[in-house]
N, C-alpha and C positions, 0 to 999 in steps of 0.2 A: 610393445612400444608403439606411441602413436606415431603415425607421417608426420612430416614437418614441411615436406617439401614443396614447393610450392606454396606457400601459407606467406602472409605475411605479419610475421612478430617483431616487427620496428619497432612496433609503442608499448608492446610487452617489456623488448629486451631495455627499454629507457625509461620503462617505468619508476619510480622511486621506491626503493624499501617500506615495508609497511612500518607506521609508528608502533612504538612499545605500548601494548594495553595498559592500560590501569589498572592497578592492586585492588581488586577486591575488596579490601577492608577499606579500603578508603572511600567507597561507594556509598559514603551513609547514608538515613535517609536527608540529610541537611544539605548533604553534597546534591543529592540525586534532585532536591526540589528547589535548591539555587540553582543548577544547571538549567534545569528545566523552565526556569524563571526567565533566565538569559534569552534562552531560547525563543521561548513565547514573544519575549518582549523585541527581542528582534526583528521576528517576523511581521509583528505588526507592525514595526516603524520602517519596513521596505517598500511601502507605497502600494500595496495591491488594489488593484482595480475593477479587474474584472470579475465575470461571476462566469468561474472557469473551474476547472478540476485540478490547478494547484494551487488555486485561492478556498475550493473546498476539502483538499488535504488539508491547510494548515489549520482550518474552520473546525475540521473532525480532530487534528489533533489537541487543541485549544480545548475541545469541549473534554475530550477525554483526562486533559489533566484540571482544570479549574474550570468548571462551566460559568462563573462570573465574568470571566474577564470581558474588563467591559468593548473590548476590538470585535466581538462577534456579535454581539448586538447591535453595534454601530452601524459594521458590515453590512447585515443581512438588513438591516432598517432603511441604509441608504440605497442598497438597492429596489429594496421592497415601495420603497419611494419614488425612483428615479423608472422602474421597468426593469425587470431581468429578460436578457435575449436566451435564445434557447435556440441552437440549429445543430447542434449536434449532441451524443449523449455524456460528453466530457460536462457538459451546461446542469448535469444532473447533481453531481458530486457536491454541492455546496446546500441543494435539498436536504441534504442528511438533516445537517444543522438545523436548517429552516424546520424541519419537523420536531428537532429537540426543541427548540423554542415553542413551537405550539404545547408540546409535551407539558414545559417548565409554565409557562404561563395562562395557556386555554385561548389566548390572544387569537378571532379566525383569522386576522391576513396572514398568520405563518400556514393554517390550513388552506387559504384559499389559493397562494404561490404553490404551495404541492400539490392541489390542485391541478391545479395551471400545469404544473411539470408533467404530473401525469396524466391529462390529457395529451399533452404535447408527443408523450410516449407512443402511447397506443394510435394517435391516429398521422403522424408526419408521415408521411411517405418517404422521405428518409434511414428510417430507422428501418433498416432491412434486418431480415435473419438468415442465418445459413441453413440450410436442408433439415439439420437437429433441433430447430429452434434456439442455439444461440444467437443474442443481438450482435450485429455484426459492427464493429468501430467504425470501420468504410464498407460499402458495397463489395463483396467478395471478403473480405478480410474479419476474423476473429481474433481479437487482441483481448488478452487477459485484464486489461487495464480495464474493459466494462465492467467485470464481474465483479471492480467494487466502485468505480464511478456510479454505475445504476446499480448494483445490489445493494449497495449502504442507504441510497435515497427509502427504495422499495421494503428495508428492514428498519428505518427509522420511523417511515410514513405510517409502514402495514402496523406497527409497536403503539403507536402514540394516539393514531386515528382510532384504533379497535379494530385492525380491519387485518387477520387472518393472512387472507389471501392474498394479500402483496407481499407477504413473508413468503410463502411458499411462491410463490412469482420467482423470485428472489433466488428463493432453493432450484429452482427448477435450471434458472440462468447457471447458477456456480455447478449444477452437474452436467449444462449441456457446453460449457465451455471447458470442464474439466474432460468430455469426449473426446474434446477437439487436439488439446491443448498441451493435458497430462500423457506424458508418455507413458504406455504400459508395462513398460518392463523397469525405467528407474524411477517412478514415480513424481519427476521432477517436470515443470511446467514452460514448454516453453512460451514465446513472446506472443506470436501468433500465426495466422494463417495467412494465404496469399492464394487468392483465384481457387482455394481451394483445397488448398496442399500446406500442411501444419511446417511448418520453418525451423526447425532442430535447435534452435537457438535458446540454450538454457540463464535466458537474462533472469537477474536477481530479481530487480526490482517486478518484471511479474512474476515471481513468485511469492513474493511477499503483498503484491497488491490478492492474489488469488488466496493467500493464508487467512489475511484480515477478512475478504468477505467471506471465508468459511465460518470465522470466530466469532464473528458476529450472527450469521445465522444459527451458531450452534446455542449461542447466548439468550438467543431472541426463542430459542426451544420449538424450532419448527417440525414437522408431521417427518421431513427428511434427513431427522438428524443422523439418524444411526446410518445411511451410506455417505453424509457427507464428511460422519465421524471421520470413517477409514479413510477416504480421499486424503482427508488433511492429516492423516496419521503418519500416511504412507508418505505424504509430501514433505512434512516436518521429520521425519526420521532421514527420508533423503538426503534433508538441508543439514542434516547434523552429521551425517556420514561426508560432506564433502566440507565441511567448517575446516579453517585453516588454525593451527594455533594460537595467531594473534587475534581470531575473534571476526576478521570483516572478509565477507564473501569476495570473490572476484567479481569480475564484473558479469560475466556467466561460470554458474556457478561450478562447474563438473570439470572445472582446467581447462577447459580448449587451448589450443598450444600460441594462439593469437592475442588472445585473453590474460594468460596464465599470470598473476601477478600483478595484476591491475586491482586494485582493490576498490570497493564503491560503497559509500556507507550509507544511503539512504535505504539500499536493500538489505542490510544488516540491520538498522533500526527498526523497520517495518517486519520483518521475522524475527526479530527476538520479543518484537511486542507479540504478534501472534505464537510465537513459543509460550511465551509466559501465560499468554488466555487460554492457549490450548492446555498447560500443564493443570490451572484453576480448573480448569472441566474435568478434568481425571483423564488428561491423555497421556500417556507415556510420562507420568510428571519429574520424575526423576530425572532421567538424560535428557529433558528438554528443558527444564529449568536449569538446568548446572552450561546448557550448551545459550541458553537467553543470557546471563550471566556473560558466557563469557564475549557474546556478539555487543552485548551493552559497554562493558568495560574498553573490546575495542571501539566502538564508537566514539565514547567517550574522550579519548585520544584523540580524536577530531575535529570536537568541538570548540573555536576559537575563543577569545577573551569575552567579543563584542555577544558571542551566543550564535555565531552563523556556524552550522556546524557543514565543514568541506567536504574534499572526496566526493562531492555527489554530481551524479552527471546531469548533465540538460534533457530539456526535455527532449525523449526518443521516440521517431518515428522506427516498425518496423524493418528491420536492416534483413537485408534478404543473405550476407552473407557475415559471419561471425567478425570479421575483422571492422565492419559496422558499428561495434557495440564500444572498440577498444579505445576510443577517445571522449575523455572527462575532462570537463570544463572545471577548473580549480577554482576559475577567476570571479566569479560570479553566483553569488546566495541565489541559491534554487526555493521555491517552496514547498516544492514537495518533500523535500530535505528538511527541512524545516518539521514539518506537520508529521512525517514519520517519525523524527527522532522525540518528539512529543508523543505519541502514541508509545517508544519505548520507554521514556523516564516515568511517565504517567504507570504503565504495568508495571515494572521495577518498584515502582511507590506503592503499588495495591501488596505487593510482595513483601514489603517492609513494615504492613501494617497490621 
């Protein structure tokens, strides 16, 4: 039985019941790409500005269910226009995209901006690394949230330029952060590191940021697939061992007693998408597709009229202590909420077809 004492579960024990999942059968694929329509179309009409890592979530989600939509080319035109700033590696995540567009149209200014980015990589003095060679989010600190801020940029750039070796770059980040990061014994990832010392804090959302950059490097068929296999094997079967009936993770996933009951669905959308791409590779496809299923259906449950789908928390810094994690902002359409739960309906639709 776990301690309790001392702990503070105020925002546990007042949390709300989780919604009734969605029936299954009612998941069609009509349902699945009106939903996902909502969605899209929501997101772009909430004003994003920046060229930031939750305006490049919902850029990555966007392209993964319809690459026309014309909000991503606008985006990435009006920045490409106006100057993108770049001072930290969150400024990377919106690259992805820029590099599908070179992909899509051969057009150089989307290669010459990836350029630009990675330059800016390899030579800021900013972008520090920890002892193993992972890039560190702050000086001292190892946050899971790089390994697909900058792993997606380096798998979309290394894919579209011809260029190998920003793939394996890439692979090299998601195994020196999974040193850090993945605990050895449950497999499950926590948030990040501080001064040195990995923070036991099993939050959802990096684990689902750390699933997607493995599913995409595995997609991209890089030189390190077969140990980045198991990493995410190990990790995805974790997420499935602590899945709660109704489908949506808590907010750290393994129950912590501060936690327990809070439920958060932008980490449930972003691992049932990476379930579903892991199952399409031949990973454990059976119980990870039936347990995607069932994280999509609870989401689905959360998505409002307008297409903002709730439950998702703001954006989180590091919390050094679990009771950190245990308050979610209802009030306010997230992006990265957004561009995950795109990433789920978008696999869900590859699944129906």
């Amino acid at each position: 039985m776990i301690e309790t004492r001392g702990l503070d579960t105020s925002q546990a024990s007042r949390s709300e019941p989780p919604r009734r999942p969605a029936d299954l059968a009612d998941l069609t694929p009509e349902v699945l790409a009106k939903t996902a329509g909502r969605i899209a179309d929501r997101a772009a009409a909430m004003g994003l500005t920046h060229w930031f890592w939750g305006e490049g979530v919902v850029l990555q989600g966007m392209m993964r269910l319809t690459p026309a939509h014309p909000f991503v080319t606008e985006f990435v035109d009006g920045h490409l226009r106006d100057g993108i700033e770049l001072g930290h590696v969150n400024n990377l995540a919106p690259g992805a995209v820029c590099a599908d567009l070179y992909g899509a149209t051969g057009e150089r200014r989307y290669a010459d901006a990836c350029e630009r980015m990675l330059d800016w990589l390899r030579s800021e003095d900013a972008v520090t690394r920890a002892p193993g060679g992972a890039i560190e989010h702050w000086p001292g600190g190892v946050w899971a949230d790089t390994a697909y801020m900058c792993g997606t940029f380096l798998i979309h750039y290394g894919l579209h330029a011809g260029r190998p070796e920003l793939i394996e770059e890439a692979g090299e980040q998601i195994l020196a952060h999974a040193e850090v990061l993945q605990h050895p014994e449950t497999a499950l990832y926590a948030h990040g590191s501080h001064e040195g010392r990995t923070i036991w804090n099993f939050w959802g959302r990096a684990n689902a940021w750390t699933a997607l950059a493995s599913v995409e490097y595995l997609e991209a068929g890089g030189a390190q697939s077969e140990r980045i296999r198991e990493v995410l094997r190990r990790q995805l079967l974790a997420l499935a061992g602590h899945q709660p009936a109704h489908g949506v993770w808590d907010v750290l996933v393994d129950g912590q007693p501060e936690n327990r009951g809070i439920p958060e669905t932008s980490a449930a959308a972003g691992i049932a998408a990476a379930m579903f791409r892991a199952a399409a590779l031949g990973i454990e496809p059976e119980p990870l597709r039936r347990r995607a299923w069932r994280a999509l259906a609870g989401v689905h449950a959360y998505v409002a009229d307008d297409g903002t789908l709730t439950r998702t928390s703001a954006g989180t810094i590091l919390q050094l202590l679990p009771f950190g994690y245990s308050v979610i902002r209802d009030d306010l359409i997230q992006p990265w909420g957004q561009g995950l739960a795109l990433q789920a309906y978008a696999a869900a639709l590859r699944e129906d077809t």
